[in-house]
mmJSON file of the N, C-alpha and C atoms, coordinates in Angstrom:
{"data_MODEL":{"atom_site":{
"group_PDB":["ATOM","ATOM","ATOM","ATOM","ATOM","ATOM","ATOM","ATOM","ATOM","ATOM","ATOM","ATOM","ATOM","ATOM","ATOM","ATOM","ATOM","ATOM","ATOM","ATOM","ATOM","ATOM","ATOM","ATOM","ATOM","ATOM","ATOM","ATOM","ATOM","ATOM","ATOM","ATOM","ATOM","ATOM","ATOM","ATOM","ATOM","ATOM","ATOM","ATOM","ATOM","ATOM","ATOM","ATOM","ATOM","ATOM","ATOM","ATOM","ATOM","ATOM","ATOM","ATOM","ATOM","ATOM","ATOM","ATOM","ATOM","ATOM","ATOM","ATOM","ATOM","ATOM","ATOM","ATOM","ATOM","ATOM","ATOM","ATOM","ATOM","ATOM","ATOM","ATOM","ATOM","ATOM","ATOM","ATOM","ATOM","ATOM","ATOM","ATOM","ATOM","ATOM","ATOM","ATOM","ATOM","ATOM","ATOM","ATOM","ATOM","ATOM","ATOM","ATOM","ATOM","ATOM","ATOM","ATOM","ATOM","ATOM","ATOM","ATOM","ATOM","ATOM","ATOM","ATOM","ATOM","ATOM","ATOM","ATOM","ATOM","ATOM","ATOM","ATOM","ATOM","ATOM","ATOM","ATOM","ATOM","ATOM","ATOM","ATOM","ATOM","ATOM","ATOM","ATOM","ATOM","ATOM","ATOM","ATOM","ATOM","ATOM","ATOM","ATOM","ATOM","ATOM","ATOM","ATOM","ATOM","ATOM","ATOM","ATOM","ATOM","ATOM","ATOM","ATOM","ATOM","ATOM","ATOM","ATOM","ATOM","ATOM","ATOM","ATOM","ATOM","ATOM","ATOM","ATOM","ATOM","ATOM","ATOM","ATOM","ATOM","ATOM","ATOM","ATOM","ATOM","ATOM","ATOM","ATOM","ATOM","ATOM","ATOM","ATOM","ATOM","ATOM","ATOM","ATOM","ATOM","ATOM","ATOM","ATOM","ATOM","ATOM","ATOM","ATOM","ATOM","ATOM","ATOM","ATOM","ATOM","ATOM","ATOM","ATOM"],
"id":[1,2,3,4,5,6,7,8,9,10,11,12,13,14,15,16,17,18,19,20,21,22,23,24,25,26,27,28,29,30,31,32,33,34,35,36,37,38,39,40,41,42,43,44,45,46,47,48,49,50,51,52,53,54,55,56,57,58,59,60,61,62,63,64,65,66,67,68,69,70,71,72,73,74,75,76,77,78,79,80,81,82,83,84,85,86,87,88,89,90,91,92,93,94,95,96,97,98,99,100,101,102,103,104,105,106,107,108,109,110,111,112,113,114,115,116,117,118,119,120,121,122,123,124,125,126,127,128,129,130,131,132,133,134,135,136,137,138,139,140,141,142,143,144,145,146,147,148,149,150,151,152,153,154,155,156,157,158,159,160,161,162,163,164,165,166,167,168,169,170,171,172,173,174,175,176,177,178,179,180,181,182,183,184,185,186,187,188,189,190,191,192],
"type_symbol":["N","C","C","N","C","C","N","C","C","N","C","C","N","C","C","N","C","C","N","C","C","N","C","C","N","C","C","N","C","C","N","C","C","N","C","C","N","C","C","N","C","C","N","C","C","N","C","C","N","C","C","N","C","C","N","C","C","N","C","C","N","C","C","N","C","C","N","C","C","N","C","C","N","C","C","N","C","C","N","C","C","N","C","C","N","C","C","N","C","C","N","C","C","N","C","C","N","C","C","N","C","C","N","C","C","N","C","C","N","C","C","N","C","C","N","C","C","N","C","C","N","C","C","N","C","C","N","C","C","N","C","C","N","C","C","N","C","C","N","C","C","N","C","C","N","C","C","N","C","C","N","C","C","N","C","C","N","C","C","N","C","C","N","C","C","N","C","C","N","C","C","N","C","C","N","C","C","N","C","C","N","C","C","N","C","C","N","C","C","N","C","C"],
"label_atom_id":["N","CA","C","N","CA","C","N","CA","C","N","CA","C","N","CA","C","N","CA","C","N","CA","C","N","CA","C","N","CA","C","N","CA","C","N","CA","C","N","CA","C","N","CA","C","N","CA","C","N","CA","C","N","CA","C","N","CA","C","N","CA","C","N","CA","C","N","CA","C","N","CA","C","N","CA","C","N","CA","C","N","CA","C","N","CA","C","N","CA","C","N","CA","C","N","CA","C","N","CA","C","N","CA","C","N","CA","C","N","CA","C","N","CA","C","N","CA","C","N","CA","C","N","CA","C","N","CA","C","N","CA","C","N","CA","C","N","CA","C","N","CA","C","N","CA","C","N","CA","C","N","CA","C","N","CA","C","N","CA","C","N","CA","C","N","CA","C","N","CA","C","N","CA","C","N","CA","C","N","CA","C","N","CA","C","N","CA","C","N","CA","C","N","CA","C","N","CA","C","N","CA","C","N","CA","C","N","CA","C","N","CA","C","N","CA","C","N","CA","C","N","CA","C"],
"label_alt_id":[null,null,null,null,null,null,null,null,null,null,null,null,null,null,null,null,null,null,null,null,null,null,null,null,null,null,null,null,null,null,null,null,null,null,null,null,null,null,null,null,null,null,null,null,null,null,null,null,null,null,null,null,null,null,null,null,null,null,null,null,null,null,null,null,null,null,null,null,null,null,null,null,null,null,null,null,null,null,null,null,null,null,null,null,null,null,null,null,null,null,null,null,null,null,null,null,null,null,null,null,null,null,null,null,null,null,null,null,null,null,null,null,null,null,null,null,null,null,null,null,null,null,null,null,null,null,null,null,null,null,null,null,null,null,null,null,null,null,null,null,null,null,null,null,null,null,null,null,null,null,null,null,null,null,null,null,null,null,null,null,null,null,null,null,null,null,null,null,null,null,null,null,null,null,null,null,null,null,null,null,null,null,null,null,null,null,null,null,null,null,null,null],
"label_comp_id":["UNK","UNK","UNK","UNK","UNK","UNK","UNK","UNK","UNK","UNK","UNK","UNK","UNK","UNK","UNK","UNK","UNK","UNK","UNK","UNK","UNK","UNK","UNK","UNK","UNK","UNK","UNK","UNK","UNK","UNK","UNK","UNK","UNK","UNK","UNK","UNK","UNK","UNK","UNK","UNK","UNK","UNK","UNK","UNK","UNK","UNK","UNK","UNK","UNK","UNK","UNK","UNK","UNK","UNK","UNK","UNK","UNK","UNK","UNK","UNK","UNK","UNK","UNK","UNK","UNK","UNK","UNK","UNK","UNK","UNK","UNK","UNK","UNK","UNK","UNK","UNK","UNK","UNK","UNK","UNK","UNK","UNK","UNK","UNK","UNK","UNK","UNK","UNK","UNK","UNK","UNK","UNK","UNK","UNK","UNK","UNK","UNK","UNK","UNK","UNK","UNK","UNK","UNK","UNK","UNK","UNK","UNK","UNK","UNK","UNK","UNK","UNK","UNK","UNK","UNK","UNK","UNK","UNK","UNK","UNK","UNK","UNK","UNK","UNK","UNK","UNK","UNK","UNK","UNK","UNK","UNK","UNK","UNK","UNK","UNK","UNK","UNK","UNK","UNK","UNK","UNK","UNK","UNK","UNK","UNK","UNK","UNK","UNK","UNK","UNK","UNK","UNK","UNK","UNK","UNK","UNK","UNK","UNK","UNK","UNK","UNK","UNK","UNK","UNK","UNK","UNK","UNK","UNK","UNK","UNK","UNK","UNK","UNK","UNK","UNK","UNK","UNK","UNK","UNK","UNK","UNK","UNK","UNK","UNK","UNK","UNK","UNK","UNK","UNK","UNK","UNK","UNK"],
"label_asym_id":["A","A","A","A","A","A","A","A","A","A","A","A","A","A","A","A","A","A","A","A","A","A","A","A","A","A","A","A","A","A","A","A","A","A","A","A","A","A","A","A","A","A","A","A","A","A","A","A","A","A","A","A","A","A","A","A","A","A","A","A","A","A","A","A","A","A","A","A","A","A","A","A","A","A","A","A","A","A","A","A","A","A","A","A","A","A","A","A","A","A","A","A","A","A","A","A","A","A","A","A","A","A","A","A","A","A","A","A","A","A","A","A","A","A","A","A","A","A","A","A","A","A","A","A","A","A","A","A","A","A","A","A","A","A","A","A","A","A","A","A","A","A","A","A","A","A","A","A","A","A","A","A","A","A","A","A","A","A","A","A","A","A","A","A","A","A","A","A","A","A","A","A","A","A","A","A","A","A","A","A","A","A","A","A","A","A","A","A","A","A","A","A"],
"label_entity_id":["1","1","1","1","1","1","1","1","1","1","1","1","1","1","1","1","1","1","1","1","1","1","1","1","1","1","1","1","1","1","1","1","1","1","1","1","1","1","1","1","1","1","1","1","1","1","1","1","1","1","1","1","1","1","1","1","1","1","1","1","1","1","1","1","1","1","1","1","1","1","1","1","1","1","1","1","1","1","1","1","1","1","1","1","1","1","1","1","1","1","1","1","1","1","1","1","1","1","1","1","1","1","1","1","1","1","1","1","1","1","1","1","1","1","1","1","1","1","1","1","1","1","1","1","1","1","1","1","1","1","1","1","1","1","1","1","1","1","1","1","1","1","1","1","1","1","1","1","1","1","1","1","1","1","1","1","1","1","1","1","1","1","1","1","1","1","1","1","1","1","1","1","1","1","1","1","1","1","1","1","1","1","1","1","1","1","1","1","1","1","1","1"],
"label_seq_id":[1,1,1,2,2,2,3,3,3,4,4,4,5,5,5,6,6,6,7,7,7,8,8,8,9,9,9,10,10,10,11,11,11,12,12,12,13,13,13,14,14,14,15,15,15,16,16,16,17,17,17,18,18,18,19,19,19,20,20,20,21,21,21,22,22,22,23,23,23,24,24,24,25,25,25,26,26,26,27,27,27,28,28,28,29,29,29,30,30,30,31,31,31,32,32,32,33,33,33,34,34,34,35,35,35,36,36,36,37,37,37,38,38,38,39,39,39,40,40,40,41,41,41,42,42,42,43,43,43,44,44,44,45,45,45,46,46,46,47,47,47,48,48,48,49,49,49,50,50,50,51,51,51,52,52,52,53,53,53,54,54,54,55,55,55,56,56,56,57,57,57,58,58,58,59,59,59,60,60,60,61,61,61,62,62,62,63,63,63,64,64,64],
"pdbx_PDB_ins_code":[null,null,null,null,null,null,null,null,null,null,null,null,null,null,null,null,null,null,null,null,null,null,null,null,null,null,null,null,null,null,null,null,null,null,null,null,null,null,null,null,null,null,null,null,null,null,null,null,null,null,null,null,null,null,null,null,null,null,null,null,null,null,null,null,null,null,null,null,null,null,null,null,null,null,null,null,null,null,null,null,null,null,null,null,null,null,null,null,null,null,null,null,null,null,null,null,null,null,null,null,null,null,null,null,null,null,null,null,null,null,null,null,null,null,null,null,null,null,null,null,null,null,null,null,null,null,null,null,null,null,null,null,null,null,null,null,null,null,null,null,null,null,null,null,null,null,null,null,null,null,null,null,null,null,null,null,null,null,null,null,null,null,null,null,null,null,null,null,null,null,null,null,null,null,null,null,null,null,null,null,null,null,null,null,null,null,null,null,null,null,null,null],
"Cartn_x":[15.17,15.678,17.139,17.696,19.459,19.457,21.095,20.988,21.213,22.032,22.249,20.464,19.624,18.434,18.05,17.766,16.98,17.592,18.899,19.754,19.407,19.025,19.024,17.545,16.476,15.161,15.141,15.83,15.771,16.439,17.744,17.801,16.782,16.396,14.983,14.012,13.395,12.364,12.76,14.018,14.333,14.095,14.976,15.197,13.739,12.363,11.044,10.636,10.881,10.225,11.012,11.75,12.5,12.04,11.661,10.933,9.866,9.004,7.119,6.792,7.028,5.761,4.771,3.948,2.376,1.941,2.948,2.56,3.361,2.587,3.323,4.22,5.334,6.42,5.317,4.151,4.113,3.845,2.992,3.068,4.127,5.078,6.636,7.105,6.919,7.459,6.596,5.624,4.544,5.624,6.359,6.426,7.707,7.488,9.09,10.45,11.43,12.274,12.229,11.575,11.45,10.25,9.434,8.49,8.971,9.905,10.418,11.843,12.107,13.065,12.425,11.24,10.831,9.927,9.291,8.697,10.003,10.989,12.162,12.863,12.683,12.863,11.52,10.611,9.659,9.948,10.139,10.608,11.83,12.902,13.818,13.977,12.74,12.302,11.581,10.82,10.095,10.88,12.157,12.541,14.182,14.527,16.127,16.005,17.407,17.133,17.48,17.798,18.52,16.585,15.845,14.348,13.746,12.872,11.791,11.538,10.744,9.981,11.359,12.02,13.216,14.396,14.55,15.777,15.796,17.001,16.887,17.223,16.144,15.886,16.612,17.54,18.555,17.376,17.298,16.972,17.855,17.439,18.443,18.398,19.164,19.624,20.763,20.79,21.798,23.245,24.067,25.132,25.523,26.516,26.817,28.224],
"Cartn_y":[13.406,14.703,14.556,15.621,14.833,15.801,14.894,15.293,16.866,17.46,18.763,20.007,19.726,19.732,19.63,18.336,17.755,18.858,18.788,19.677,21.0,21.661,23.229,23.593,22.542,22.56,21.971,21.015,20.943,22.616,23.061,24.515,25.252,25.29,26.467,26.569,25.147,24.618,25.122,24.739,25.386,26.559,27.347,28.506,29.323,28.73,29.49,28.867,27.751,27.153,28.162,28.609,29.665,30.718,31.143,32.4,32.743,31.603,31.314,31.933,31.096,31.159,30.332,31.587,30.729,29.367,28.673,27.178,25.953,25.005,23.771,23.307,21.971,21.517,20.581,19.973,19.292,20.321,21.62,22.153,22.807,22.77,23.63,22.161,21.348,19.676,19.953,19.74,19.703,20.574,22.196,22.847,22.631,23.51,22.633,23.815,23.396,24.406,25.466,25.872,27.411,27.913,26.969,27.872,28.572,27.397,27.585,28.564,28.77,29.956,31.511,31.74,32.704,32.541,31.846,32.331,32.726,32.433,32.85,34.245,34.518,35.778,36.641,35.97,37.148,37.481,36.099,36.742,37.348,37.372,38.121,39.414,39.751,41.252,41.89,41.088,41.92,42.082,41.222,41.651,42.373,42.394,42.46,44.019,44.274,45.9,46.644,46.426,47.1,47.068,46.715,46.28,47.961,47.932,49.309,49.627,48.854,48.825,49.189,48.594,48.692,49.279,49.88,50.866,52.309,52.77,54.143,54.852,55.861,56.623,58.27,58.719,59.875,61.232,62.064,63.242,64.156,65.164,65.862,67.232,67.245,68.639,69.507,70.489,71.571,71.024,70.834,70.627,72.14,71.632,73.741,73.338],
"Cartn_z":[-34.291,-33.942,-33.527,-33.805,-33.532,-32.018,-31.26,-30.036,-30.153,-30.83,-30.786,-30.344,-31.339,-31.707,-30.094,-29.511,-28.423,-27.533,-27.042,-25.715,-25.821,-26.393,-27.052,-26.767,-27.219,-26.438,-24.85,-24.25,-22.968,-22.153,-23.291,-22.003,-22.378,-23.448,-23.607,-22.925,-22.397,-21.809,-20.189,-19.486,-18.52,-18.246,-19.12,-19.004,-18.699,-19.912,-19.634,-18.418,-17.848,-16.129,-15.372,-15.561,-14.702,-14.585,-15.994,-15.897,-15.863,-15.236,-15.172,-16.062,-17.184,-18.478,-18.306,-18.439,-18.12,-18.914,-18.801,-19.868,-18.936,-18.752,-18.228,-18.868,-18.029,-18.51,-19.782,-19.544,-21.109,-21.991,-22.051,-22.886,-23.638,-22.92,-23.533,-24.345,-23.901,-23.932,-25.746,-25.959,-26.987,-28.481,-28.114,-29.089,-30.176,-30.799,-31.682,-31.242,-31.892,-31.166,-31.806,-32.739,-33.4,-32.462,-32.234,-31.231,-29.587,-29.555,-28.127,-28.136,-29.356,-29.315,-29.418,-30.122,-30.162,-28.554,-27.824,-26.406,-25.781,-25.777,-25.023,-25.677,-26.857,-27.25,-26.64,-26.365,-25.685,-24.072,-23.586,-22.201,-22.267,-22.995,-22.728,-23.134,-24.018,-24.249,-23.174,-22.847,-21.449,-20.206,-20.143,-18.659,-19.077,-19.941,-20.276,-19.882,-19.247,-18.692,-20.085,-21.253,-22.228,-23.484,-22.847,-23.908,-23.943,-24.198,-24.33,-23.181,-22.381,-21.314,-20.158,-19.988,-18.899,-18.756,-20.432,-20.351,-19.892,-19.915,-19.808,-20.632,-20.41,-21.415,-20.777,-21.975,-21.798,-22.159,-21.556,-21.982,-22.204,-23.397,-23.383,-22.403,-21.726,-20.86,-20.836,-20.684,-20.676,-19.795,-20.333,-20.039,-18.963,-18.14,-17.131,-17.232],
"occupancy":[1.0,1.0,1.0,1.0,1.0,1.0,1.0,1.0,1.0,1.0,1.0,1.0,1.0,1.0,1.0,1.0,1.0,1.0,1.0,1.0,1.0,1.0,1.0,1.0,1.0,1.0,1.0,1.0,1.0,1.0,1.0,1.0,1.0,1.0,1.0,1.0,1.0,1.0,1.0,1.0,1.0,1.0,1.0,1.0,1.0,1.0,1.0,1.0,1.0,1.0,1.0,1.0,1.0,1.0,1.0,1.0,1.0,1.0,1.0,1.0,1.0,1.0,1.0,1.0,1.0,1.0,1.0,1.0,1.0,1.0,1.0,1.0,1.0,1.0,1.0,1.0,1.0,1.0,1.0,1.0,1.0,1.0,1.0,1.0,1.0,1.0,1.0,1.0,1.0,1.0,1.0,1.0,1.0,1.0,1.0,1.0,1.0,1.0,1.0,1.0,1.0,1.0,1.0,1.0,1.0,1.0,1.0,1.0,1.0,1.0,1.0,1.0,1.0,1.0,1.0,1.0,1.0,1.0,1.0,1.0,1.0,1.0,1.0,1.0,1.0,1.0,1.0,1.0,1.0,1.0,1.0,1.0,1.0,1.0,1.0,1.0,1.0,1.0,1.0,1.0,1.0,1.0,1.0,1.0,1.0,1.0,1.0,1.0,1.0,1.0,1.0,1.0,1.0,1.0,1.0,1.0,1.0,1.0,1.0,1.0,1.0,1.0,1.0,1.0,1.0,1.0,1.0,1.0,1.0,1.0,1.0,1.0,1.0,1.0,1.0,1.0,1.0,1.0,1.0,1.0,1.0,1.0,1.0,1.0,1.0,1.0,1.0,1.0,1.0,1.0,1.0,1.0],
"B_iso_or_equiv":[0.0,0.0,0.0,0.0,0.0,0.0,0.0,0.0,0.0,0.0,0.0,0.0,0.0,0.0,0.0,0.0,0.0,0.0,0.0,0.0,0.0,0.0,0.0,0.0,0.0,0.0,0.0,0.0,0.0,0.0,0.0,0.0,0.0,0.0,0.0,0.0,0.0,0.0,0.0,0.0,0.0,0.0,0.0,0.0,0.0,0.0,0.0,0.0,0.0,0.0,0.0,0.0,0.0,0.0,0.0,0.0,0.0,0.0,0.0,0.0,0.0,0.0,0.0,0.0,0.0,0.0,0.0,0.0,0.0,0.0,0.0,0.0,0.0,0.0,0.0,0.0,0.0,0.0,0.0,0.0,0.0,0.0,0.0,0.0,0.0,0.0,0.0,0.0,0.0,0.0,0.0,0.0,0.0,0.0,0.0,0.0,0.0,0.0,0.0,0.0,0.0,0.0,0.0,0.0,0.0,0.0,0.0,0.0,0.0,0.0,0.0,0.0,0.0,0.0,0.0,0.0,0.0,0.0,0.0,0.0,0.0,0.0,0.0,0.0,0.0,0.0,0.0,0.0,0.0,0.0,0.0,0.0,0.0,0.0,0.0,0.0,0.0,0.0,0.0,0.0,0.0,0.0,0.0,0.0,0.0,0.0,0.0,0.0,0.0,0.0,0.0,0.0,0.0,0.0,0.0,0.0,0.0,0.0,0.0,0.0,0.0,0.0,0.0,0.0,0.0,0.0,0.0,0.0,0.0,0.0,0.0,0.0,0.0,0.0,0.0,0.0,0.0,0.0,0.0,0.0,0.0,0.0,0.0,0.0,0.0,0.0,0.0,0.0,0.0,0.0,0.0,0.0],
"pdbx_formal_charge":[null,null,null,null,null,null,null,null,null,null,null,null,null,null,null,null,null,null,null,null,null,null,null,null,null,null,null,null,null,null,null,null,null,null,null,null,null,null,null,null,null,null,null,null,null,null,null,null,null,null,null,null,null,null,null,null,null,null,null,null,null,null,null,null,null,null,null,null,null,null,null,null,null,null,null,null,null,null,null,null,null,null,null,null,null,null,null,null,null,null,null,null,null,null,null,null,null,null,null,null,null,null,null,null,null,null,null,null,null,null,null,null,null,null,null,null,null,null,null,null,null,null,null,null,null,null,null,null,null,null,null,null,null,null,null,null,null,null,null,null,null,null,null,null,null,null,null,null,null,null,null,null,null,null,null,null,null,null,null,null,null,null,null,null,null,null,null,null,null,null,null,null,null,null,null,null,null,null,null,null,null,null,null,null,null,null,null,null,null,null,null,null],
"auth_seq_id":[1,1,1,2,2,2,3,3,3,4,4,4,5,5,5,6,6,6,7,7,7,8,8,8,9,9,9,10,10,10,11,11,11,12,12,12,13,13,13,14,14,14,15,15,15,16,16,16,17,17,17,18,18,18,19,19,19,20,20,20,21,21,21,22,22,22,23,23,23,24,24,24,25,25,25,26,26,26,27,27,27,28,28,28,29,29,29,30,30,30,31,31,31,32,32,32,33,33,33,34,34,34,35,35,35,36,36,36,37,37,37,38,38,38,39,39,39,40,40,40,41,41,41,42,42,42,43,43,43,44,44,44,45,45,45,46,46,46,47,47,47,48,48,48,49,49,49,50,50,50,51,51,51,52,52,52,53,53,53,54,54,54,55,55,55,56,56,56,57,57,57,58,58,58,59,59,59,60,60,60,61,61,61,62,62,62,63,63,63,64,64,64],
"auth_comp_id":["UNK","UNK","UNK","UNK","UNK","UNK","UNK","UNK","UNK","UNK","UNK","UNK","UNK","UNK","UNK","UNK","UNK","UNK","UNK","UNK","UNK","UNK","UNK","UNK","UNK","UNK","UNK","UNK","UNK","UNK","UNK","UNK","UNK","UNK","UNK","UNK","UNK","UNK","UNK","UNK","UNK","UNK","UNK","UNK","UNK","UNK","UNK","UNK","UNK","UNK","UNK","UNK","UNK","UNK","UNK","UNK","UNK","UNK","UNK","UNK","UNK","UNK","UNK","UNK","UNK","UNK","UNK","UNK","UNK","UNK","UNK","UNK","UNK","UNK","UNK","UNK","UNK","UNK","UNK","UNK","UNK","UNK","UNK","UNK","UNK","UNK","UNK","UNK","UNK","UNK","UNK","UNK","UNK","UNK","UNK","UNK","UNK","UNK","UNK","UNK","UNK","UNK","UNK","UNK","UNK","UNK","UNK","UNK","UNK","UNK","UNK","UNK","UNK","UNK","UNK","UNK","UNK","UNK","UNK","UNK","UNK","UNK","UNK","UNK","UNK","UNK","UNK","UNK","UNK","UNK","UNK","UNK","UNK","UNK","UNK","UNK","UNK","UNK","UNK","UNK","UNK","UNK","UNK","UNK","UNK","UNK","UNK","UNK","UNK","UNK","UNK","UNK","UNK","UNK","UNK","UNK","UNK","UNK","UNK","UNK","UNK","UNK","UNK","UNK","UNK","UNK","UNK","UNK","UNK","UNK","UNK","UNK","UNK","UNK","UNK","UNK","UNK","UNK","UNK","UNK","UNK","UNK","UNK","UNK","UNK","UNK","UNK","UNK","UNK","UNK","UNK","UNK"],
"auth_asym_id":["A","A","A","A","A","A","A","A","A","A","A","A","A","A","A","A","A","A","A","A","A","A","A","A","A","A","A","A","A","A","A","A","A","A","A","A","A","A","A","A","A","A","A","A","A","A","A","A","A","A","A","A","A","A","A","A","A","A","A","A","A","A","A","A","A","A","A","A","A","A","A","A","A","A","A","A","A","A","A","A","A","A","A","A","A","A","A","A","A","A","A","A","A","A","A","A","A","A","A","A","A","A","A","A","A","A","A","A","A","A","A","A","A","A","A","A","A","A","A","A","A","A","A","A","A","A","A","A","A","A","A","A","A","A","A","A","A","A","A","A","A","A","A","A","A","A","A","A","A","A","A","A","A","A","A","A","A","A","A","A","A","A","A","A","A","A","A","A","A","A","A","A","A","A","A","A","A","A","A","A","A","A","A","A","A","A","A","A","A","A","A","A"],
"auth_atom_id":["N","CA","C","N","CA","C","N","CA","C","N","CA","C","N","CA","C","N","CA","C","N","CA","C","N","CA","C","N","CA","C","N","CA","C","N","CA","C","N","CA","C","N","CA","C","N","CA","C","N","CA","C","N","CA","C","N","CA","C","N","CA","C","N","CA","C","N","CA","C","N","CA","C","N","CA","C","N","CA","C","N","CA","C","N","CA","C","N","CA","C","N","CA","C","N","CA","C","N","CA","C","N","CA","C","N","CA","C","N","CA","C","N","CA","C","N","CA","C","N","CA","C","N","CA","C","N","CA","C","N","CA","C","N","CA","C","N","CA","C","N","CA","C","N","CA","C","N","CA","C","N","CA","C","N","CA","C","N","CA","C","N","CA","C","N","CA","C","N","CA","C","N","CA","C","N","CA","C","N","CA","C","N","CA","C","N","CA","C","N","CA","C","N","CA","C","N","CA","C","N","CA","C","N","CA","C","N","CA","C","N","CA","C","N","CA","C","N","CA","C","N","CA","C"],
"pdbx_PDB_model_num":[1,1,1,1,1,1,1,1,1,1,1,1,1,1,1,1,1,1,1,1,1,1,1,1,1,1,1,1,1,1,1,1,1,1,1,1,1,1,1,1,1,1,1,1,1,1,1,1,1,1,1,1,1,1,1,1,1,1,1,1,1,1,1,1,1,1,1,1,1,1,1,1,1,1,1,1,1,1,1,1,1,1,1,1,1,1,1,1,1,1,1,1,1,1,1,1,1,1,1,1,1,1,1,1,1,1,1,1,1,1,1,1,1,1,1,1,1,1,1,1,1,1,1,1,1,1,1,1,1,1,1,1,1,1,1,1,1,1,1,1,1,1,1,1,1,1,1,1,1,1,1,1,1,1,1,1,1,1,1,1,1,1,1,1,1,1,1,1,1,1,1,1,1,1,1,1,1,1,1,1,1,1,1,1,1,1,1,1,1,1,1,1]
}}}
């Protein structure tokens, strides 16, 4: 695996211990880095204030 490769899964792996994903350091350790880029695209959909769940939502109202 080249170092570029290896460093890019050690911040990924951080980044989800940070954000208690329900998976231990060997199980994050276990995945490849396409797996570990998409669990980190999931936590950053569920908490990012700009996602579905957390944005705001404009109604339209009468301007005065």
């Amino acid at each position: 695996m080249g170092k570029g490769v290896e460093e890019r899964r050690k911040e990924l792996i951080y980044k989800l211990m940070i954000h208690t994903v329900n998976k231990t350091v060997e199980q994050l350790m276990k995945l490849t880095l396409k797996e570990l880029e998409t669990e980190y695209k999931k936590v950053q959909n569920d908490c990012h204030p700009h996602s579905d769940a957390g944005s705001i939502h404009w109604i339209h109202t009468k301007r005065q």
